[in-house]
N, C-alpha and C positions, 0 to 999 in steps of 0.2 A: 387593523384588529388590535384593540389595545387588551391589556390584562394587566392583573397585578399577582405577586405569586415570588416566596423565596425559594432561590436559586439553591442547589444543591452544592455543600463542600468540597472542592476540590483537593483538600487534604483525608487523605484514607485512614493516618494513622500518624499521631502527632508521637513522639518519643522525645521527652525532654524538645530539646534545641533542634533536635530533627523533625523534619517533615516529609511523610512518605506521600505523594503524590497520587490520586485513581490513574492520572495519564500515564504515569511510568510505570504504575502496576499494570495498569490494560496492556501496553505496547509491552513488557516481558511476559504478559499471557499469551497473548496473539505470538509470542518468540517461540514458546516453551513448545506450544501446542504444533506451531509449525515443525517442527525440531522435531516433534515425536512422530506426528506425521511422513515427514521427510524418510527416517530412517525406518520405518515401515518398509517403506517403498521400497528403499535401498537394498533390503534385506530381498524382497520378493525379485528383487532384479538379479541377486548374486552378488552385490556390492557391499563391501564391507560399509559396517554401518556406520565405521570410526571414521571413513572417508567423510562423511555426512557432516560428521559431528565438528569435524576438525575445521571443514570448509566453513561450515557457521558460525563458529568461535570465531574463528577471523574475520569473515565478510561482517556478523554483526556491530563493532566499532566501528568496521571502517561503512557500514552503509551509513551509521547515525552522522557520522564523521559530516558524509556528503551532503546527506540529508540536510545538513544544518548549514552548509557552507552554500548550498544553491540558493536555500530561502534567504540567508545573508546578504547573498551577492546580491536578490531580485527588492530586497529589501533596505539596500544601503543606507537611503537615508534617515529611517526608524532609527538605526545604529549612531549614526554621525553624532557625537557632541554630547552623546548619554556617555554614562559606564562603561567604561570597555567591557565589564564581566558579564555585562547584557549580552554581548554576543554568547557566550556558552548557557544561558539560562535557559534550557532545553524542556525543562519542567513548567515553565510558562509556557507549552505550547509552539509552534515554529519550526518545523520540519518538513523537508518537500518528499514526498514519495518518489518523483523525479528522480531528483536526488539520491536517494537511497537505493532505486533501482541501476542508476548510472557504476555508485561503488559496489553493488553485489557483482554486477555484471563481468566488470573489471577484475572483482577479487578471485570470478568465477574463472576467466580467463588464464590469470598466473598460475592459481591453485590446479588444475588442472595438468596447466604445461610443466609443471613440478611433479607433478605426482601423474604424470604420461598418465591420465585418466580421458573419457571422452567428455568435453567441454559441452557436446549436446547433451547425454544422458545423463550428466549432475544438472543442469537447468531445467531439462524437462522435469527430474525426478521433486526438482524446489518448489515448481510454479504452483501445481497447488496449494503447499503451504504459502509461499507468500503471498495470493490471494485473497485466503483466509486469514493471515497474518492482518492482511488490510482490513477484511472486513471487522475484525475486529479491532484494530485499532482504532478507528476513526470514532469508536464509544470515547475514546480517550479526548474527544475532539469535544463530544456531546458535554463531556465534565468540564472542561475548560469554556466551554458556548463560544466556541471558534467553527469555523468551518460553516458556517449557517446560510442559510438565504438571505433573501430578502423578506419584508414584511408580507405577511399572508392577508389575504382579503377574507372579509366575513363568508364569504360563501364559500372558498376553500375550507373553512376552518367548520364550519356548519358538517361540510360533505365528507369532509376528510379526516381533519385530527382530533374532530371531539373524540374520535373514536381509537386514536391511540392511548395507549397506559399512560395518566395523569402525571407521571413523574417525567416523561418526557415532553408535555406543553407546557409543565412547570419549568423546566430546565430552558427550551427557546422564548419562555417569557423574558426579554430581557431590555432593558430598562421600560416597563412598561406596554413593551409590543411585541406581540409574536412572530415568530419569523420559522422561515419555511427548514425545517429540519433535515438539509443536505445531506447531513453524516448519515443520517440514517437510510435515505437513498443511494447513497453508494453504498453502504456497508450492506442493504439488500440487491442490489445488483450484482456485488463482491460472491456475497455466498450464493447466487444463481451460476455467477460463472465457477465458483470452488466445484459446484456439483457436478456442470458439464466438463470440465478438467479430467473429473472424477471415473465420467465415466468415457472420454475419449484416451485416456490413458489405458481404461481397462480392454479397450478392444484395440490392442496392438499398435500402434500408430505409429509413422513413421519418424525418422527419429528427427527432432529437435521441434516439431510440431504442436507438442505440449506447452511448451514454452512462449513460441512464438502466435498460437492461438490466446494465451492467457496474455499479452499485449498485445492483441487487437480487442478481446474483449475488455477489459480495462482501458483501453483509451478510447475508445467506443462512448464506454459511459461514462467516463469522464470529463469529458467533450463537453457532451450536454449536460451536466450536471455542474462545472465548473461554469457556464456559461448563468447558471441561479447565485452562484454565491456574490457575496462582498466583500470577501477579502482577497482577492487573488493577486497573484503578483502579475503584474505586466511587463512585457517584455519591450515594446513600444506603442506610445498612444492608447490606442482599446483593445491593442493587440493581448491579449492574454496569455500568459507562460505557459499552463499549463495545456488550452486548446490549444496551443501552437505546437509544442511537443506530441500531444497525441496524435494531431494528425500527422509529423513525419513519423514519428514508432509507426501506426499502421502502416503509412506506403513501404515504410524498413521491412516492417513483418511479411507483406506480402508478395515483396517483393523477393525476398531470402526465400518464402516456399516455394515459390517458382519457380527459381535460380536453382535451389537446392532437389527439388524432384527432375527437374530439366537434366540436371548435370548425372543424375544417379546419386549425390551427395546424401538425400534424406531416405532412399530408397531399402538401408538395413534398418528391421523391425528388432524390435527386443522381443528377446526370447526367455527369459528368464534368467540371463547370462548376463555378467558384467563383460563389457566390450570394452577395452583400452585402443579405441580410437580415435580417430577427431572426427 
């Protein structure tokens, strides 16, 4: 399917010598809105809402941190022999969700054991923001036209995307071909699972459930949906990094609710109380 069609600016806001980026505006919207979110929650649970805010302030450097060191690592030889300063050029695009999830996780961890909080009920209380954090970040993904398919065939494009908003087949028009607009299927997968988060959290669940539901659904569709794109990082041969991680996070996830109801471990509900325990 070929097209012709200009791409949309991925500068939001030029100031002199500076350049404000859409991806880094998207990805601190998708922060902000988590954030508010997040401490919503906090508050209906009992949980001070500074616990929230504090955990964030720190997990968020240290997830971009990861974020950018995983796609580096899967990515090394893009790096070799260019700029060194390429590796921090984050605004280009180049972040693994992966990634970012591995340092929240970790940061969720310490923060926690420091602040004798319960390690489930600050992840369960996140997962819906980061979620959502995802689903909209990945717009971040559309402004840069990363993250895409492959080329679309005429009759997809007949059935399917004449019928999205024109600024988005303008946007995967790109050098002349249209290509299947990923971001936008996960980023609607994202917010199907924000809403069922939404409402499994509203009906008492037990505790760390929230969390470990929101990684299986996300690597769920990640799976198949990493399995359209063309940029992926591989891990060996056609092995893919990112299908390869989803499916152990699943067997992790289901494995830990198993483990964790088996033991009695998941079996305290939240009650509207903050619990300091693990």
């Amino acid at each position: 399917m070929t097209c012709s069609a200009d791409s949309l600016d991925r500068v939001f806001l030029q100031l002199g010598p500076l350049s404000i980026y859409w991806y880094g505006l998207i990805i601190a919207t998708g922060a902000f809105l988590g954030l508010w979110l997040a401490t919503r929650e906090a508050e209906r649970l009992g949980l001070k809402k500074d616990y929230i805010v504090d955990a964030v302030v720190i997990a968020i450097p240290v997830a971009i941190i990861c974020a950018r060191i995983y796609y580096v690592i899967f990515e090394w030889d893009r790096y070799v022999g260019g700029p060194w300063w390429d590796v921090f050029a984050i605004w280009e695009g180049g972040i693994a969700i992966h990634g970012a999830l591995i340092g929240s996780v970790a940061t969720a961890l310490i923060y926690t054991k420091v602040r004798n909080l319960s390690f489930w009920m600050l992840i369960d209380i996140v997962a819906p923001s980061l979620i959502l954090g995802q689903a909209i970040g990945r717009w971040g993904n559309f402004m840069n036209q990363e993250a895409h398919g492959g080329p679309v065939s005429e009759a997809f494009y007949q059935n399917f995307m004449q019928y999205l908003p024109g600024f988005i087949n303008q946007q995967m028009c790109i050098d002349g071909v249209v290509y299947h607009p990923t971001f936008l299927y996960e980023s609607l997968w994202n917010i199907l699972g924000f809403a069922l988060l939404l409402v499994l959290r509203r009906y008492n669940p037990l505790r760390g459930e929230v969390f470990l539901s929101y990684v299986i659904w996300y690597s769920v569709g990640r799976f198949f949906i990493e399995g359209m794109r063309t940029d992926s990082l591989y891990l060996f041969g056609e092995i893919r990094t990112a299908q390869f991680i989803s499916v152990v996070l699943v067997v992790i996830a289901v494995v830990l609710i198993a483990y964790r109801r088996k033991t009695g471990k998941a079996d305290k509900r939240y009650n509207g109380k903050a619990v300091k325990s693990k």
